[in-house]
Backbone as a chain_set.jsonl record, in Angstrom:
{"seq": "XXXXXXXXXXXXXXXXXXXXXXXXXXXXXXXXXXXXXXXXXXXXXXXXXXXXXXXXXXXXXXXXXXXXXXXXXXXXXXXXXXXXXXXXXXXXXXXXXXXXXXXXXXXXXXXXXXXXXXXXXXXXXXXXXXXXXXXXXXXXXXXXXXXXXXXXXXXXXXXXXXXXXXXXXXXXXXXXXXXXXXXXXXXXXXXXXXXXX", "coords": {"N": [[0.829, -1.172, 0.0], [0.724, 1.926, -0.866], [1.496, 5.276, -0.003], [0.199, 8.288, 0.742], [1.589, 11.705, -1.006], [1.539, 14.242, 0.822], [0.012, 17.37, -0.555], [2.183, 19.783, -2.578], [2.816, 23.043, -1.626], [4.417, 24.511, -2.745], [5.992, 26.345, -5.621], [6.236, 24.583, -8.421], [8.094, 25.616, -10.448], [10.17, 26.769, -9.441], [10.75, 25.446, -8.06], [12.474, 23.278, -9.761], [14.648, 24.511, -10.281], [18.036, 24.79, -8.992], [19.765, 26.091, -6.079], [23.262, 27.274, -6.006], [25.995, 26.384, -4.613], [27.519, 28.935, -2.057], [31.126, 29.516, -1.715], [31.952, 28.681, 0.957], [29.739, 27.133, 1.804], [30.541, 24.649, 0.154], [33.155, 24.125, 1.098], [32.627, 23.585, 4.308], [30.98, 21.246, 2.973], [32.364, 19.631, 2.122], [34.094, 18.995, 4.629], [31.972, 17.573, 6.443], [31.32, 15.517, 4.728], [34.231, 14.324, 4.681], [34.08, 13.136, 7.116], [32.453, 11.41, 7.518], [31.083, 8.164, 8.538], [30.074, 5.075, 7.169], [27.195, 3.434, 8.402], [26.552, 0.555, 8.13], [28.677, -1.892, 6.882], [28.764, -2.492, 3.118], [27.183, -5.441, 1.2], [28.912, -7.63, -0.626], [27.974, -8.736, -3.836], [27.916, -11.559, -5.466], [27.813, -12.358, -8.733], [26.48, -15.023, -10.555], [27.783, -16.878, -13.064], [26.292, -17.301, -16.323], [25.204, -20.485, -17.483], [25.911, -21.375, -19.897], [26.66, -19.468, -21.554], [30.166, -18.883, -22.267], [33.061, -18.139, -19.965], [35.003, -15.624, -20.748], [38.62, -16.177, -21.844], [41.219, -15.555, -20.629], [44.521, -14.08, -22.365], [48.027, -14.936, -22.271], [50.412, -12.582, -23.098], [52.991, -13.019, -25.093], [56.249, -13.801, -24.002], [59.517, -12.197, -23.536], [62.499, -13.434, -24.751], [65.176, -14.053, -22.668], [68.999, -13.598, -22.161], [69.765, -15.845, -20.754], [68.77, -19.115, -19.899], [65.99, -20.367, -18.83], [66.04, -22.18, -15.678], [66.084, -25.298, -14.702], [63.952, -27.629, -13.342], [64.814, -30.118, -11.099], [64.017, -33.323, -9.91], [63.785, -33.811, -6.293], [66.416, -35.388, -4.49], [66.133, -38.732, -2.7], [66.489, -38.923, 0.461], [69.457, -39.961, 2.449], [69.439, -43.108, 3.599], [69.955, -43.74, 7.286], [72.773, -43.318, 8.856], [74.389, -46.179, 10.049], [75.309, -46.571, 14.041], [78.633, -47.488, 15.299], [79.506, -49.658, 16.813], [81.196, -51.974, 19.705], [83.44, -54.929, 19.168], [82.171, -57.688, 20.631], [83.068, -59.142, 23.82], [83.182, -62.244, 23.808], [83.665, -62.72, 20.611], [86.271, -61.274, 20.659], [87.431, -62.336, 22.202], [87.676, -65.227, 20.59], [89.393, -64.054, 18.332], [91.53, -63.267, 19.313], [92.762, -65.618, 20.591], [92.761, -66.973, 18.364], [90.416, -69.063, 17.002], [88.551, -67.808, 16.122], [88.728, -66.851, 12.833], [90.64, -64.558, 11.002], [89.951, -62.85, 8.493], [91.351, -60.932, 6.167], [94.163, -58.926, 5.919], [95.287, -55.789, 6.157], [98.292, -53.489, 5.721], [98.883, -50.683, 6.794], [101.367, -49.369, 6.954], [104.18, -47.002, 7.245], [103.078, -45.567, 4.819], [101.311, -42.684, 3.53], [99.65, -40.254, 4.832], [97.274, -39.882, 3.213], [97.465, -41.892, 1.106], [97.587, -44.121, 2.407], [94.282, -43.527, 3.528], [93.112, -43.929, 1.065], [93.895, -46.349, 0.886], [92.671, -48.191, 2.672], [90.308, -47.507, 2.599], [89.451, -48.645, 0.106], [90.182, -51.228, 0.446], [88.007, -51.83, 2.885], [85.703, -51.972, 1.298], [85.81, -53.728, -0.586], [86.655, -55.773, 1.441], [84.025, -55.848, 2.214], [82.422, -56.274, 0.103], [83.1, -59.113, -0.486], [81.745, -60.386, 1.335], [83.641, -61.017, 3.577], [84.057, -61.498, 7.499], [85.786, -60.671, 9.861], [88.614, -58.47, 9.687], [92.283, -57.453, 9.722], [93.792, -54.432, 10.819], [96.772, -53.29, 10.45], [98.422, -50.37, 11.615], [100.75, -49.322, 12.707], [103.088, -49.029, 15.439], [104.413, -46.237, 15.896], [107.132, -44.012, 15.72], [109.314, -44.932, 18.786], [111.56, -44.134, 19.889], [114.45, -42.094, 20.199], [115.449, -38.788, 18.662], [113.417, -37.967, 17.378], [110.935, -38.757, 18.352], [107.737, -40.226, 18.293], [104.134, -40.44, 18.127], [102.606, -42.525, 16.253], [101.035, -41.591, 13.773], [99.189, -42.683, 11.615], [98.287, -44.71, 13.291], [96.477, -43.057, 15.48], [94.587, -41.688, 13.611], [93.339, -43.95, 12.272], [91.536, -45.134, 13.288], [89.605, -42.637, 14.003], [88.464, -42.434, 11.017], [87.479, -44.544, 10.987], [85.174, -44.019, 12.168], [84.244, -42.644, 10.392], [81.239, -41.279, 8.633], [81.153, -42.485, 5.642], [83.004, -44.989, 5.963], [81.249, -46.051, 8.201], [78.935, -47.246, 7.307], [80.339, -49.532, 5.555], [81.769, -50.701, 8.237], [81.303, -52.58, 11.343], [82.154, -52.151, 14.009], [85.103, -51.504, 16.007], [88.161, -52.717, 17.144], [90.861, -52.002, 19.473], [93.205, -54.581, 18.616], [94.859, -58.288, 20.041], [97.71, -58.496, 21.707], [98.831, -60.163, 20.228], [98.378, -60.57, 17.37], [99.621, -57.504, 16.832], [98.675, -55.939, 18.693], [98.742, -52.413, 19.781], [99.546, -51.298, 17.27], [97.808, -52.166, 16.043], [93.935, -52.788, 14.364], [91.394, -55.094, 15.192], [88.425, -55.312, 12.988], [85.487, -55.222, 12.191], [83.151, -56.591, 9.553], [80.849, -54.829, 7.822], [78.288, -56.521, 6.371], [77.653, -56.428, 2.525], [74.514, -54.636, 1.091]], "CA": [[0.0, 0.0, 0.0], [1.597, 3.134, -1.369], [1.368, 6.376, 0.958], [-0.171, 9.612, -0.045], [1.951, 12.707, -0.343], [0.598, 15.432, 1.173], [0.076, 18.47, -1.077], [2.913, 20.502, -1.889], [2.852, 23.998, -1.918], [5.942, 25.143, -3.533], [5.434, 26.394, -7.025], [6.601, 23.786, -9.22], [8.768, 25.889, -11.494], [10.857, 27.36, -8.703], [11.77, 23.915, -7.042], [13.201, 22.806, -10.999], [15.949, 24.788, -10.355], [18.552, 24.873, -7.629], [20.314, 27.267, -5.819], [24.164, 26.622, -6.459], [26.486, 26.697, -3.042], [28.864, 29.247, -2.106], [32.69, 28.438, -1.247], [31.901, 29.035, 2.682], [29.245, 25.952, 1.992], [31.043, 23.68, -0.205], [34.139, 23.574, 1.866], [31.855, 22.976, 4.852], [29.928, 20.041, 3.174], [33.233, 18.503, 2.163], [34.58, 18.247, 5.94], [31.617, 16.665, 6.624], [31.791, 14.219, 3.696], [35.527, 13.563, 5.217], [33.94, 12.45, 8.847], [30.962, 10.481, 7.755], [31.44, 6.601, 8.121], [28.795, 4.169, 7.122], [26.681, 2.292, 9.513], [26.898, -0.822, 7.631], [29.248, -2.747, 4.801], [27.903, -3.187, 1.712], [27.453, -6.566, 1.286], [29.153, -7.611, -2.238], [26.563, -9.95, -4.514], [28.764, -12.748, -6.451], [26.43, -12.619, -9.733], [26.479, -16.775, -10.9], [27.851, -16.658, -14.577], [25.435, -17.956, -17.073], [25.951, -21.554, -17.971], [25.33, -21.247, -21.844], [28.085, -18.535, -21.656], [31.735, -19.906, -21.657], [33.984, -17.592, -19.146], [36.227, -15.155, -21.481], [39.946, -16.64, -21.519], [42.702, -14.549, -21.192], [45.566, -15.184, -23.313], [49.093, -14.236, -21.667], [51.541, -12.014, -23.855], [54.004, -13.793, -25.149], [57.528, -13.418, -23.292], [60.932, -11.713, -24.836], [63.678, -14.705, -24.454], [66.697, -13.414, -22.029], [69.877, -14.452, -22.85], [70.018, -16.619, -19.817], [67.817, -20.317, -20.2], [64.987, -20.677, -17.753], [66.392, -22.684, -14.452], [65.412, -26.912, -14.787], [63.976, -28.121, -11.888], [65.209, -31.453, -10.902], [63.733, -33.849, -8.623], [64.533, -34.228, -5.138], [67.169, -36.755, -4.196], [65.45, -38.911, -1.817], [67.162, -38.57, 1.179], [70.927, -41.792, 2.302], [69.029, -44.132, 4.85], [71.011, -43.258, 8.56], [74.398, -44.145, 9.088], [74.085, -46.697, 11.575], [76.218, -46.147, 15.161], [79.852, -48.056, 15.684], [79.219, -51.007, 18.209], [82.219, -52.389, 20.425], [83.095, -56.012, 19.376], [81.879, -58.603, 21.932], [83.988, -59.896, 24.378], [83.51, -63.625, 23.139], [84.584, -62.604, 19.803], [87.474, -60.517, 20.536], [88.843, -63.468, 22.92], [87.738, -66.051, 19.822], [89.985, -63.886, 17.443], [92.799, -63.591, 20.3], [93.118, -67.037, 20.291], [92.339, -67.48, 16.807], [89.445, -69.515, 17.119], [88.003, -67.034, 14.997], [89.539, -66.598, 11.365], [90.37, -62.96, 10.736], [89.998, -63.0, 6.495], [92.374, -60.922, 5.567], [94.653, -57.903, 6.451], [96.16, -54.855, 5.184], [99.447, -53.35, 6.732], [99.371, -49.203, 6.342], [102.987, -48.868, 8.31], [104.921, -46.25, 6.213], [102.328, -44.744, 4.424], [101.075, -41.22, 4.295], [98.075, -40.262, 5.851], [96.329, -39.955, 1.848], [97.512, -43.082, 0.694], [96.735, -44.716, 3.87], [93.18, -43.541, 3.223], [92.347, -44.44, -0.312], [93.842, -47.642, 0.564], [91.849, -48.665, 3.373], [88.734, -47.174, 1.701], [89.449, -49.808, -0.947], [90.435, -52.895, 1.428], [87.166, -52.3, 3.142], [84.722, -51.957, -0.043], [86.591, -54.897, -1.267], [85.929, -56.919, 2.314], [82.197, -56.026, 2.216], [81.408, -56.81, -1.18], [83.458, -60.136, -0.891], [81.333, -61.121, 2.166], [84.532, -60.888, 4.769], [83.312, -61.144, 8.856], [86.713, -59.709, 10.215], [89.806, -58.364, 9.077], [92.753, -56.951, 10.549], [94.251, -53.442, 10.078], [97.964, -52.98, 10.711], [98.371, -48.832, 11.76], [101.46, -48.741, 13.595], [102.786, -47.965, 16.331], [104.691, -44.977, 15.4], [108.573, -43.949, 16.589], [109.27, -44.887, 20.424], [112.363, -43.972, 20.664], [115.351, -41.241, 19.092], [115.407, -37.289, 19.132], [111.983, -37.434, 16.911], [109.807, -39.405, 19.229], [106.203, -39.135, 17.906], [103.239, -41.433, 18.613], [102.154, -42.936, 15.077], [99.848, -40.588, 13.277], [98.363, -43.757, 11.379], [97.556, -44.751, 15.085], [95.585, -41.606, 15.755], [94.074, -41.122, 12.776], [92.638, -44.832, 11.721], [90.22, -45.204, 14.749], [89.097, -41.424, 13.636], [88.585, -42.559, 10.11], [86.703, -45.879, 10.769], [84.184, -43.346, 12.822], [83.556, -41.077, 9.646], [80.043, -42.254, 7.704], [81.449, -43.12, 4.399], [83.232, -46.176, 6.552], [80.515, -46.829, 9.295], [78.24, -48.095, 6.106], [81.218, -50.918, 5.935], [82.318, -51.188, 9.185], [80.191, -52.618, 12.063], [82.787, -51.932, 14.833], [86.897, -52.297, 15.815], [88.74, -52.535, 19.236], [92.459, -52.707, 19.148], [94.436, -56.028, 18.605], [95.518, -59.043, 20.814], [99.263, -58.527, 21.593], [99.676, -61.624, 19.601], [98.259, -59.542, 16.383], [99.774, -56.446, 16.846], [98.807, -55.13, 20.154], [98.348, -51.209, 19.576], [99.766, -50.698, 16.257], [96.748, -52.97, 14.988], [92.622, -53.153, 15.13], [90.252, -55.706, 14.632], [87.47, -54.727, 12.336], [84.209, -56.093, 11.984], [82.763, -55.712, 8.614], [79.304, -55.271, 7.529], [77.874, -57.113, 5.286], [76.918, -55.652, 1.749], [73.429, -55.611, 0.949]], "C": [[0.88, 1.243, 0.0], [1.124, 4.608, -0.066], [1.087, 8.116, 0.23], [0.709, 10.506, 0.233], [1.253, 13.68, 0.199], [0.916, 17.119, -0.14], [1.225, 19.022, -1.248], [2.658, 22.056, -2.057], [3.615, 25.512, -2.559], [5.814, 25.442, -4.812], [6.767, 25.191, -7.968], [8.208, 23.985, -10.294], [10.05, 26.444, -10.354], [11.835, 26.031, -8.154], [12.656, 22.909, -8.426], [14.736, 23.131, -10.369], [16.302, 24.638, -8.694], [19.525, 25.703, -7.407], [22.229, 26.631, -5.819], [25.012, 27.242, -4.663], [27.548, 27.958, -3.445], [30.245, 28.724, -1.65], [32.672, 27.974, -0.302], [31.114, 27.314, 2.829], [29.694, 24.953, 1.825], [32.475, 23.521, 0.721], [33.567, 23.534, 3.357], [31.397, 21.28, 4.544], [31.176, 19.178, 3.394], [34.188, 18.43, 3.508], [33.654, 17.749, 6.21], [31.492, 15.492, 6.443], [32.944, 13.703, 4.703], [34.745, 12.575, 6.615], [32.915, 11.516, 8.664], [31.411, 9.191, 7.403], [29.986, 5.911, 7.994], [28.751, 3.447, 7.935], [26.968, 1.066, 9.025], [28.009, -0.855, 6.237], [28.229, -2.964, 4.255], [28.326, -4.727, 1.424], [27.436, -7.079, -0.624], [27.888, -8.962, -2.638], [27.347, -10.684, -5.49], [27.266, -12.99, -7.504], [27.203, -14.291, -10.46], [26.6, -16.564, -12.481], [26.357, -17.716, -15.079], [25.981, -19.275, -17.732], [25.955, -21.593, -19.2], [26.535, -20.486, -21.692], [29.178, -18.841, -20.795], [32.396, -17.962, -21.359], [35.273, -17.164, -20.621], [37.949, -15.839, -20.994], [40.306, -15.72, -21.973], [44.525, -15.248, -21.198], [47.246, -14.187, -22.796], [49.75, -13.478, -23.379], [52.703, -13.09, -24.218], [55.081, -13.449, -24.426], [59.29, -13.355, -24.236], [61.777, -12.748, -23.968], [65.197, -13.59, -23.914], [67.812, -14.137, -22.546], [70.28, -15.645, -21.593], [68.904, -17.748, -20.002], [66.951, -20.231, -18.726], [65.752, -22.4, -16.515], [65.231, -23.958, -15.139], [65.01, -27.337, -13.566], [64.072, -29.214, -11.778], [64.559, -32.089, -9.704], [64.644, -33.686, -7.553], [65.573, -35.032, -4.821], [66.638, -37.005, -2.987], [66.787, -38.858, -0.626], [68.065, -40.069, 1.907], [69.577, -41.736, 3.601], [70.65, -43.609, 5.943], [71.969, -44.066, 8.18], [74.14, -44.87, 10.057], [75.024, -46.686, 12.444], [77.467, -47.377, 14.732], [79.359, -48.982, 17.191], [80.644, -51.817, 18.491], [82.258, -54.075, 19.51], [82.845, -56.269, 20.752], [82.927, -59.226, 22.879], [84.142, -61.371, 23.813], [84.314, -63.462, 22.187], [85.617, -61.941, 19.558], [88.614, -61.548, 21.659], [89.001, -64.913, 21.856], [89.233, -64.864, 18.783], [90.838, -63.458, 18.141], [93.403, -64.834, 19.884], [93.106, -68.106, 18.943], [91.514, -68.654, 16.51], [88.388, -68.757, 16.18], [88.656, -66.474, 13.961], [89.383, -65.003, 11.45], [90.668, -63.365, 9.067], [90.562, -62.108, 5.981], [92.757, -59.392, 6.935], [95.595, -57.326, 5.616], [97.217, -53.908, 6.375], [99.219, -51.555, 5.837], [100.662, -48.402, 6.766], [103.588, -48.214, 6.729], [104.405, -45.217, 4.821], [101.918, -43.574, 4.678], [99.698, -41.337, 4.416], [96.877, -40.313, 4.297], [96.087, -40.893, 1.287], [97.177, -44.25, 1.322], [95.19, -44.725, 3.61], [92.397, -44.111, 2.359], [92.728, -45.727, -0.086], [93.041, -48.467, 1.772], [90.481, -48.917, 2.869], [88.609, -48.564, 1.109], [89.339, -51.173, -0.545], [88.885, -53.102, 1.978], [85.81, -52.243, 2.371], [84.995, -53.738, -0.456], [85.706, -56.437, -0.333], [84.959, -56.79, 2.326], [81.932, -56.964, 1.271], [81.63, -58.409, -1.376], [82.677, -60.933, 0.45], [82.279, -61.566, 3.816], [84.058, -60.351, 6.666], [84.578, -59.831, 9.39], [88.12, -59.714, 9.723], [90.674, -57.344, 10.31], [93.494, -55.126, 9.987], [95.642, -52.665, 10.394], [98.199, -51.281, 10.676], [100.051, -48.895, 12.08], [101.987, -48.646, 14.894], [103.5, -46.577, 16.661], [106.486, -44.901, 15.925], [108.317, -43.834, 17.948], [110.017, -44.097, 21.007], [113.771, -42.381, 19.672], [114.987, -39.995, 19.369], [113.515, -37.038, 18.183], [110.908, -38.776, 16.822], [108.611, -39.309, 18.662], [105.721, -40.727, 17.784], [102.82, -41.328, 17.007], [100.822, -41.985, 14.878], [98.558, -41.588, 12.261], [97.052, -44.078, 12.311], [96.478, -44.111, 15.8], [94.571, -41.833, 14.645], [93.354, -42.876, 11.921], [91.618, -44.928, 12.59], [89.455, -44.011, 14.011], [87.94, -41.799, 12.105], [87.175, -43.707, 10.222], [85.219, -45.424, 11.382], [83.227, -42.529, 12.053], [82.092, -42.093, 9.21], [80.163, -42.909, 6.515], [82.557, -44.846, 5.022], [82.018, -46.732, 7.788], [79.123, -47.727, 8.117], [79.254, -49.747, 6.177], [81.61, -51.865, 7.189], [81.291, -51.368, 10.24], [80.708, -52.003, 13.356], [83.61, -52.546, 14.31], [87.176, -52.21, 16.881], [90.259, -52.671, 18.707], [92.945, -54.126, 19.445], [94.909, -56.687, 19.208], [97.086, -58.492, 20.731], [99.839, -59.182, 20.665], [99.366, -60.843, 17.864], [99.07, -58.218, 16.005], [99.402, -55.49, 17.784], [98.075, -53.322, 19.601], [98.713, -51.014, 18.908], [98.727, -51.323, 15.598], [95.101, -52.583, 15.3], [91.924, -54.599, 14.785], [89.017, -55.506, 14.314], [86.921, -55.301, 11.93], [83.514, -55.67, 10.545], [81.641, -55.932, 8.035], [78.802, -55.702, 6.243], [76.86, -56.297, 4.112], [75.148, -56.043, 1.678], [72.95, -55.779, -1.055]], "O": [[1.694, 1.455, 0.899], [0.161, 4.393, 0.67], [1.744, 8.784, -0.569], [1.008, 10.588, 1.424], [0.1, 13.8, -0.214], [2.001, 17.666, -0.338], [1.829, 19.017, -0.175], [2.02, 22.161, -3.105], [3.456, 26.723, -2.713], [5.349, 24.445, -5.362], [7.995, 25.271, -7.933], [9.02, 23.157, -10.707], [11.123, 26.385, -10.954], [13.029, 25.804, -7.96], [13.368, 21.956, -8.111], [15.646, 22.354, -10.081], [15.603, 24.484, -7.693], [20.2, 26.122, -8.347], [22.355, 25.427, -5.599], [24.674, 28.145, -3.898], [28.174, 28.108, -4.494], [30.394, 27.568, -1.254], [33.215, 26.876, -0.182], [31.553, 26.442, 3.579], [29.634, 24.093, 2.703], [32.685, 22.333, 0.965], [34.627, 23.348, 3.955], [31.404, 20.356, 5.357], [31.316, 18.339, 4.283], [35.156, 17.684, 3.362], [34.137, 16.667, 6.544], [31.491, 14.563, 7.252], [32.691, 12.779, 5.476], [35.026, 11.402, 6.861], [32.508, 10.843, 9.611], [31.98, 8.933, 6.342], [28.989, 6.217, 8.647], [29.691, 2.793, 8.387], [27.808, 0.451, 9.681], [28.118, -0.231, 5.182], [27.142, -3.429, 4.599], [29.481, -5.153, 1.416], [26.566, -6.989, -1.489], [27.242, -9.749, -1.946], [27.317, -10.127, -6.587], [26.178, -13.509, -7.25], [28.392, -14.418, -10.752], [25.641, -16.132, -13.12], [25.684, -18.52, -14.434], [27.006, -19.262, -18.414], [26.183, -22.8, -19.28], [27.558, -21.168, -21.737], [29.342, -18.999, -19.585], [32.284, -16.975, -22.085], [36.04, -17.907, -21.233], [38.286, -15.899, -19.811], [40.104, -15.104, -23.019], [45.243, -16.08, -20.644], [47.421, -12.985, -22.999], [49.488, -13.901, -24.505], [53.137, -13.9, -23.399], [54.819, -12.323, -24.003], [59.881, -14.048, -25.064], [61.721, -12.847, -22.742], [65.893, -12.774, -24.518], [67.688, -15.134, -23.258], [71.312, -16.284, -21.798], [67.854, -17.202, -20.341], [67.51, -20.017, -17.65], [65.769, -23.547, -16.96], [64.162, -23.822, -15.734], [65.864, -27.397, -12.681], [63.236, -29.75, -12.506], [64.532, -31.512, -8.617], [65.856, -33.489, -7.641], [65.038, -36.014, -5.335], [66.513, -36.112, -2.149], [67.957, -38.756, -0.997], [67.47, -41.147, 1.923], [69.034, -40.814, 4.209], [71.793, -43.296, 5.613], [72.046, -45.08, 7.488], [73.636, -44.341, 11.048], [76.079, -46.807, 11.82], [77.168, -48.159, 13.829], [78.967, -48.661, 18.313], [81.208, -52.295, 17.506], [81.15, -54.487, 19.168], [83.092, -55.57, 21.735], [83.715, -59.963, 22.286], [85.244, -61.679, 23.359], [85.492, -63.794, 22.319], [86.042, -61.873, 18.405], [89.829, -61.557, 21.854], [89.973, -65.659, 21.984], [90.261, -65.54, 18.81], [91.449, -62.806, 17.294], [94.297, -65.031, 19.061], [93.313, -69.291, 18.68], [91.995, -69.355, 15.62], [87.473, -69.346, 15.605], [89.251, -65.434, 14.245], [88.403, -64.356, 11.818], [91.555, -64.116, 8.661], [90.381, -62.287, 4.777], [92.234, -58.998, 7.978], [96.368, -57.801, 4.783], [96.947, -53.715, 7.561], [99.367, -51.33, 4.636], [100.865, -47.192, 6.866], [103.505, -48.673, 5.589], [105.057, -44.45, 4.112], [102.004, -43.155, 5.832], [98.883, -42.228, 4.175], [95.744, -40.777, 4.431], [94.961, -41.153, 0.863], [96.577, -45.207, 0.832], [94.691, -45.84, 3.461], [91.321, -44.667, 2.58], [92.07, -46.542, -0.732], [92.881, -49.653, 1.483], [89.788, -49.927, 2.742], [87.847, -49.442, 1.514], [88.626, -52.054, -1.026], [88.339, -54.179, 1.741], [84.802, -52.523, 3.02], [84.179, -54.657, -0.516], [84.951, -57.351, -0.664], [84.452, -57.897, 2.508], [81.419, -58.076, 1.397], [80.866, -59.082, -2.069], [83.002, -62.109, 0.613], [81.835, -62.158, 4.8], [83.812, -59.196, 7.017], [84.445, -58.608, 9.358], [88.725, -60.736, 9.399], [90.214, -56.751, 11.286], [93.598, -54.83, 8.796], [95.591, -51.45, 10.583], [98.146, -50.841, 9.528], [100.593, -48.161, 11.254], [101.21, -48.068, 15.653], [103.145, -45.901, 17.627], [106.948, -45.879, 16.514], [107.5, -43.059, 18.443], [109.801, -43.463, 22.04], [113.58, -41.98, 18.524], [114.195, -39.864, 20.302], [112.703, -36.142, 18.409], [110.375, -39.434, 15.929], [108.28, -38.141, 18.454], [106.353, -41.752, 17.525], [102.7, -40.216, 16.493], [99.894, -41.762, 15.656], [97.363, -41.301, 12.196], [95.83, -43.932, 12.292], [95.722, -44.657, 16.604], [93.515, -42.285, 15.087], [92.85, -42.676, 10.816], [90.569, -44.573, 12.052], [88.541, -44.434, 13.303], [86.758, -41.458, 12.147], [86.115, -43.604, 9.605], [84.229, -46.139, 11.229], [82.17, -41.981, 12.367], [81.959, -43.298, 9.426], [79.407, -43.842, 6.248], [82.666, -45.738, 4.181], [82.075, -47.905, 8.159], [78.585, -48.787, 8.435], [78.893, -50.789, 6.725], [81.736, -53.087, 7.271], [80.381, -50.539, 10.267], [79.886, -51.307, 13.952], [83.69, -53.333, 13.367], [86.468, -51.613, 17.692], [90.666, -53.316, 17.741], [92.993, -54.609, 20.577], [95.976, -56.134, 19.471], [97.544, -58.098, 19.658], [100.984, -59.015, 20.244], [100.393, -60.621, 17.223], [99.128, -57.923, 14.811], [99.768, -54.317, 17.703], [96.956, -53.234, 19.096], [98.728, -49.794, 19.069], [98.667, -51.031, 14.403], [94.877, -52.091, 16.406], [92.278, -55.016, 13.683], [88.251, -55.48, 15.277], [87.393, -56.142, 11.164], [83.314, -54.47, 10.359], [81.316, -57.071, 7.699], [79.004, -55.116, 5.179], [75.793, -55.739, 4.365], [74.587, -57.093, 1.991], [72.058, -56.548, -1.415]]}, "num_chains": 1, "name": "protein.A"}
């Protein structure tokens, strides 16, 4: 039901036009403009495309070629399975391969070697004993000068224990302890070696 106006009494031709502001007003209205906030958000209306009408595609620019090649992305490398820890031999088998009751399968002597050549050739000895299925082997270090004006504790000595600790040998090696007397005592170890898979 619509609402009656009431009469107006304004002459018609007068209320056409409008009176235009002066400066005093318009820079008035517009500080008010500045301060007025709306009571409510406007609440946006997502209009539902028309299914009959296919969604304009937009078509990229082509791209100017740098003189540098666009970066390859390469898979991941999945990530080495753990190194597994260094474990003591057992007492049984370090008094079986005392007494030699337990075969040691081979051995390599590094006495006189330098600390590089020493390396690559161990490396090699124990790649070698894995892959050939070898339980334990022995590893002749040293035991360095005792005696004379240039005394010095075998650097072999030092530095094979160190070595057999890194990860590129604890893959091979399961554990080592040093050497019956009857072996080699402290210039030697006995080294357990893990089986390839």
């Amino acid at each position: 039901m619509k609402r009656s106006r009431p009469p107006q009494l304004i002459d018609p031709v007068a209320s056409r036009r409008r009176r235009a502001l002066s400066e005093e007003e318009r820079a008035l209205w517009e500080l008010v403009a500045k301060q007025v906030k709306p009571l409510r958000k406007k609440r946006v209306v997502k209009s539902e495309p028309a299914e009959d009408v296919p969604a304009p595609v937009k078509v990229a620019a082509p791209r100017k070629m740098t003189s540098a090649p666009p970066a390859v992305l390469k898979p991941a490398k999945p990530a080495p399975p753990p190194v597994p820890p260094l474990a003591p031999l057992g007492r049984r088998e370090r008094s079986q391969l005392s007494r030699g009751r337990k075969d040691i399968d081979a051995r390599i002597d590094l006495h006189g070697m330098t600390q590089t050549r020493a390396h690559h050739a161990l490396s090699a000895f124990l790649h070698r004993a894995s892959h050939d299925g070898m339980t334990f082997v022995l590893v002749i270090t040293g035991k360095g000068r005792t005696t004379g004006p240039e005394s010095e504790r075998g650097i072999l000595r030092r530095q094979v224990p160190l070595w057999l600790g890194l990860p590129e040998f604890r893959s091979l090696v399961v554990g080592f302890e040093e050497a019956h007397i009857g072996h080699g005592g402290a210039g030697a170890l006995y080294v357990r070696i893990r089986r390839a898979r």
